[in-house]
PADOKE-190348 format. One line per field, with one value per atom (N, C-alpha, C): residue number from 1; x, y, z; atom name; residue in one letter. Coordinates in Angstrom, 3 decimals. Layout:
% PADOKE-190348
k NUM;...
X X;...
Y Y;...
Z Z;...
a CA;...
r A;...
//
This chain:
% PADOKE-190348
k 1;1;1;2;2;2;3;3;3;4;4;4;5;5;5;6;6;6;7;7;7;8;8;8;9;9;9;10;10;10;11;11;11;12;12;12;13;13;13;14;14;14;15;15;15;16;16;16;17;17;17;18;18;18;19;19;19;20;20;20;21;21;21;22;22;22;23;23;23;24;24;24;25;25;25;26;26;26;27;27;27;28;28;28;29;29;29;30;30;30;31;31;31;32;32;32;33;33;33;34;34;34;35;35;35;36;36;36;37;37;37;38;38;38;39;39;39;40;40;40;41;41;41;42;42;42;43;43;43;44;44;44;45;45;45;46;46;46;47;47;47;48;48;48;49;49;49;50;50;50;51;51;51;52;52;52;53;53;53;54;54;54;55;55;55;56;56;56;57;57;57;58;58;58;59;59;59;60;60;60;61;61;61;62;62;62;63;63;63;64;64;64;65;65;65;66;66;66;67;67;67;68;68;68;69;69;69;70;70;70;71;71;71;72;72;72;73;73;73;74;74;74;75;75;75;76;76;76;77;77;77;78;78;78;79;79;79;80;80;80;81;81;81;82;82;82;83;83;83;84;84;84;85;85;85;86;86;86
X 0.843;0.000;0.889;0.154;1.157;0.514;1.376;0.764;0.685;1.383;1.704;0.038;0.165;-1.305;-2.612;-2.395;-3.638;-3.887;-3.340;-2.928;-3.060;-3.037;-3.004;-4.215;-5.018;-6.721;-7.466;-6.874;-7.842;-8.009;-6.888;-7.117;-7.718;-7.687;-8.626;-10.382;-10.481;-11.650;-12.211;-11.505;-11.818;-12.036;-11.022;-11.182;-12.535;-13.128;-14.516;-14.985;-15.196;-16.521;-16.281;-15.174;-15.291;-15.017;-13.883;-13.851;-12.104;-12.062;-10.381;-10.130;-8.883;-8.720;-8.836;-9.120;-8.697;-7.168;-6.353;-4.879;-4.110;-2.808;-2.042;-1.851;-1.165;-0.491;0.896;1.873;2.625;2.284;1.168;0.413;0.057;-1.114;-1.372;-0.431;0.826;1.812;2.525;2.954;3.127;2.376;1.147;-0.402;0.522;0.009;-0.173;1.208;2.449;3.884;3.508;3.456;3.130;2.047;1.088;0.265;0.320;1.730;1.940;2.984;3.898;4.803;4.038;2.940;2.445;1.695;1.386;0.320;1.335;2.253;3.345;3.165;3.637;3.563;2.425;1.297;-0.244;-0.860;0.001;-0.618;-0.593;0.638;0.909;0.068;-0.413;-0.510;-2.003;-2.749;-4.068;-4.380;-5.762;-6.453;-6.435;-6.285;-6.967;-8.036;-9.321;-10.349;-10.536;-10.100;-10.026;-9.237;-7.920;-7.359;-8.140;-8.331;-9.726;-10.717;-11.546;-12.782;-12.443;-10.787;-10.568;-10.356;-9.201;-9.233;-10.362;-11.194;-11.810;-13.536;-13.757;-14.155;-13.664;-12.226;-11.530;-11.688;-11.385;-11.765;-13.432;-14.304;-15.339;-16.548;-15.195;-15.524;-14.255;-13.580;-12.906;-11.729;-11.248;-10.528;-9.150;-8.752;-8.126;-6.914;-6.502;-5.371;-4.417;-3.578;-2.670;-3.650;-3.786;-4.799;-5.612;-6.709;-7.677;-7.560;-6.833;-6.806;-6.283;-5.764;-4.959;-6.264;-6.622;-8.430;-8.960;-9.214;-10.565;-9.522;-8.779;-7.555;-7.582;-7.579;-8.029;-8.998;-9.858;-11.242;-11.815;-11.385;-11.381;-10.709;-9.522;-8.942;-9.992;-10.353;-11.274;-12.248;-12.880;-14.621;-14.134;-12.887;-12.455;-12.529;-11.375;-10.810;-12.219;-13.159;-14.786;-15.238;-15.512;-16.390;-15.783;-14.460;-13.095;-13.974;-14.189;-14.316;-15.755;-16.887;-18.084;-18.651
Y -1.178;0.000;1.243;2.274;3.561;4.459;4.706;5.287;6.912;7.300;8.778;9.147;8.010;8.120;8.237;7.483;7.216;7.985;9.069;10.341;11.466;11.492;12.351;12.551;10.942;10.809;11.427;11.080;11.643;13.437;13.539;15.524;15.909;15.118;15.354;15.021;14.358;13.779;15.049;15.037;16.759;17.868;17.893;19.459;19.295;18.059;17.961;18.014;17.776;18.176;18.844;20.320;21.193;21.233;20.242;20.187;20.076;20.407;20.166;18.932;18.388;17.095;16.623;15.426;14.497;14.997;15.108;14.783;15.420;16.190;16.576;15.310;15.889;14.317;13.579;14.365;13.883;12.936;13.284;12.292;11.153;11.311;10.551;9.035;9.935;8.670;8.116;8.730;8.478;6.788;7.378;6.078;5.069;5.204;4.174;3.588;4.229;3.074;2.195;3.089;2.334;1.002;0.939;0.272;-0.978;-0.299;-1.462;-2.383;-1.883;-2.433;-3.649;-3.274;-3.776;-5.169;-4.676;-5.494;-6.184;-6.663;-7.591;-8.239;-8.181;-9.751;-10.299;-9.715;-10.420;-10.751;-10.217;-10.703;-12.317;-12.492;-13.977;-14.952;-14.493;-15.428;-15.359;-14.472;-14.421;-15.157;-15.908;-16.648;-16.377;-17.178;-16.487;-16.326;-16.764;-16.099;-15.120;-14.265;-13.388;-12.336;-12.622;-11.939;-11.484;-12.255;-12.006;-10.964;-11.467;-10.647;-9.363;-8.868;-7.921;-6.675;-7.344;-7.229;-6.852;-7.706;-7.475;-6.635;-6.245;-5.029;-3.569;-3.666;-2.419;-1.836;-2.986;-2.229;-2.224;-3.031;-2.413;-1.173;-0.791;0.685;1.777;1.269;2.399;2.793;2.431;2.449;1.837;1.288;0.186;0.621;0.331;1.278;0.031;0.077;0.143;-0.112;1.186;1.275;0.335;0.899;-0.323;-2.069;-2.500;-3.976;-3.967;-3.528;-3.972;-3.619;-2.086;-2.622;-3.258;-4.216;-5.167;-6.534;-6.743;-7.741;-7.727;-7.036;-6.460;-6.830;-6.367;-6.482;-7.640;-8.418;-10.207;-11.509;-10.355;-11.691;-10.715;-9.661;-9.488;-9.939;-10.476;-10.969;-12.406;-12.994;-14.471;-14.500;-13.967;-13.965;-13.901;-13.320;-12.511;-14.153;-15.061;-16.139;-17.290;-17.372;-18.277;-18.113;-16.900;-16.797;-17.101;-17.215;-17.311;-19.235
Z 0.000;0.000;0.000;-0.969;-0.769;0.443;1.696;2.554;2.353;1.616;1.047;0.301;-0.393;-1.271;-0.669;0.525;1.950;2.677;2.662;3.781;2.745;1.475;0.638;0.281;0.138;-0.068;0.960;2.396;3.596;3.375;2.534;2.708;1.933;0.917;0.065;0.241;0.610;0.967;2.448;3.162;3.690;3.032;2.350;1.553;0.789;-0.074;-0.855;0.286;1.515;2.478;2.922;3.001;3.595;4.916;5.350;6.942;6.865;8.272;8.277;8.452;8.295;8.078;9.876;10.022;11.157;11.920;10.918;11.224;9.657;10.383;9.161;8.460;7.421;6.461;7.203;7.799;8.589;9.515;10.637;11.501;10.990;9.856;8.726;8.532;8.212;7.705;8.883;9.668;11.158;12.140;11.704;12.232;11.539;10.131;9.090;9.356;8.829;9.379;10.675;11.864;12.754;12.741;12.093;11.908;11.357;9.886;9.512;10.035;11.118;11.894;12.973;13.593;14.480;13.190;12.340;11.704;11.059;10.576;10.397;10.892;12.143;13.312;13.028;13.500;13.604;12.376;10.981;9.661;9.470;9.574;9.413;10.539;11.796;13.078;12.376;11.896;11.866;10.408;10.596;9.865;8.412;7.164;6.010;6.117;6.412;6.502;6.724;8.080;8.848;7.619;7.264;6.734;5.454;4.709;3.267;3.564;4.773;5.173;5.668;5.967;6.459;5.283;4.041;2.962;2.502;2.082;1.312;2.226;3.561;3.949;3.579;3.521;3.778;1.817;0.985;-0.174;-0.825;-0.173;-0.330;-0.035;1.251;1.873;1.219;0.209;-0.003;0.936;1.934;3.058;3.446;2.203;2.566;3.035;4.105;4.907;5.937;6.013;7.279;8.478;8.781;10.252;9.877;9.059;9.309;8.843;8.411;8.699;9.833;10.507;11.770;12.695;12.824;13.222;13.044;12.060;11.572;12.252;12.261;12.917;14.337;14.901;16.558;16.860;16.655;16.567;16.621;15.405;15.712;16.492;17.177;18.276;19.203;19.455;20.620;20.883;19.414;19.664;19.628;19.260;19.100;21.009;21.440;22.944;23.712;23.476;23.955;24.478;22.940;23.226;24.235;23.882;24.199;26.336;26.512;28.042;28.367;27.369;27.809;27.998
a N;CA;C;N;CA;C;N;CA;C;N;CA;C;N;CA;C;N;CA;C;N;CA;C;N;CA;C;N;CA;C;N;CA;C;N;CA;C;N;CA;C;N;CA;C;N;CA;C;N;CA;C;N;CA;C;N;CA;C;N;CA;C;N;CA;C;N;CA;C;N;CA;C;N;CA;C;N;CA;C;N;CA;C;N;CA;C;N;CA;C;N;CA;C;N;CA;C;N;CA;C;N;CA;C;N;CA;C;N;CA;C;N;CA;C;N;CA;C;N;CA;C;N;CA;C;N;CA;C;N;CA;C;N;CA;C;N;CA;C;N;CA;C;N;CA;C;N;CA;C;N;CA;C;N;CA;C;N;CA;C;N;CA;C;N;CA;C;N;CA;C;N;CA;C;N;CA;C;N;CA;C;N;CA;C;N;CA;C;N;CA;C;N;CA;C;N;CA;C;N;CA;C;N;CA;C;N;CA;C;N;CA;C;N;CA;C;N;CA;C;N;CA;C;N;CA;C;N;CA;C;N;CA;C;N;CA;C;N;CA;C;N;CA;C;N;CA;C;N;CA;C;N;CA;C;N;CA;C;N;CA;C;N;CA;C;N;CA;C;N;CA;C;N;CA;C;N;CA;C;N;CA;C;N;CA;C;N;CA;C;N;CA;C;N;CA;C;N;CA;C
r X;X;X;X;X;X;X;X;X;X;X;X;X;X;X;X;X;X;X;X;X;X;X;X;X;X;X;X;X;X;X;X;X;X;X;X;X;X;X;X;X;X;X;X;X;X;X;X;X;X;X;X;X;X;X;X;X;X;X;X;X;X;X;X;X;X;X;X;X;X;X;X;X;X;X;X;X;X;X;X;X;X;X;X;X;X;X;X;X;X;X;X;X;X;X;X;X;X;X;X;X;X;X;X;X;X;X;X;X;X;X;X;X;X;X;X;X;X;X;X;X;X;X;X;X;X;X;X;X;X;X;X;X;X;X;X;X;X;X;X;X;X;X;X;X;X;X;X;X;X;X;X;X;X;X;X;X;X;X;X;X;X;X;X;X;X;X;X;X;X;X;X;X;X;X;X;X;X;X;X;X;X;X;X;X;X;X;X;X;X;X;X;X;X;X;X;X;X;X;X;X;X;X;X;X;X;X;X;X;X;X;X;X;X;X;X;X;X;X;X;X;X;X;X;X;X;X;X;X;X;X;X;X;X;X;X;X;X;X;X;X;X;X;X;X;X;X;X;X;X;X;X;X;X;X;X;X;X
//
């Protein structure tokens, strides 16, 4: 993924609605490295399923980012870990 490109879209996508962005573009790319550092490790440990459905959420919302697979990745050892205790 180009994260330059991902951070470049978010300002843009502000500027068409007229709002200030979330976060400069620096911050922006800042998240996203980080994101993808953390999401390394847990790419490989986590499921293809999991991994597909995360994928393939993130580009059917247009989103497809760093941050968010590693959100949609989170998210699913939490609701995995959730049942594991009930």
């Amino acid at each position: 993924m180009n994260i330059e490109a991902i951070c470049k879209s978010r300002e843009a996508d502000a500027r068409m609605l007229r709002s200030t962005p979330a976060q400069s573009r620096d911050d922006c790319m800042h998240d996203e490295e980080a994101a993808k550092q953390q999401l390394g490790s847990l790419w490989t440990s986590t499921s293809a399923f999991v991994r597909n459905r995360c994928e393939s959420d993130a580009r059917s919302l247009g989103t497809t980012s760093y941050l968010d697979l590693l959100i949609c990745v989170q998210m699913e050892q939490e609701m995995k870990s959730g049942y594991k205790k009930r």
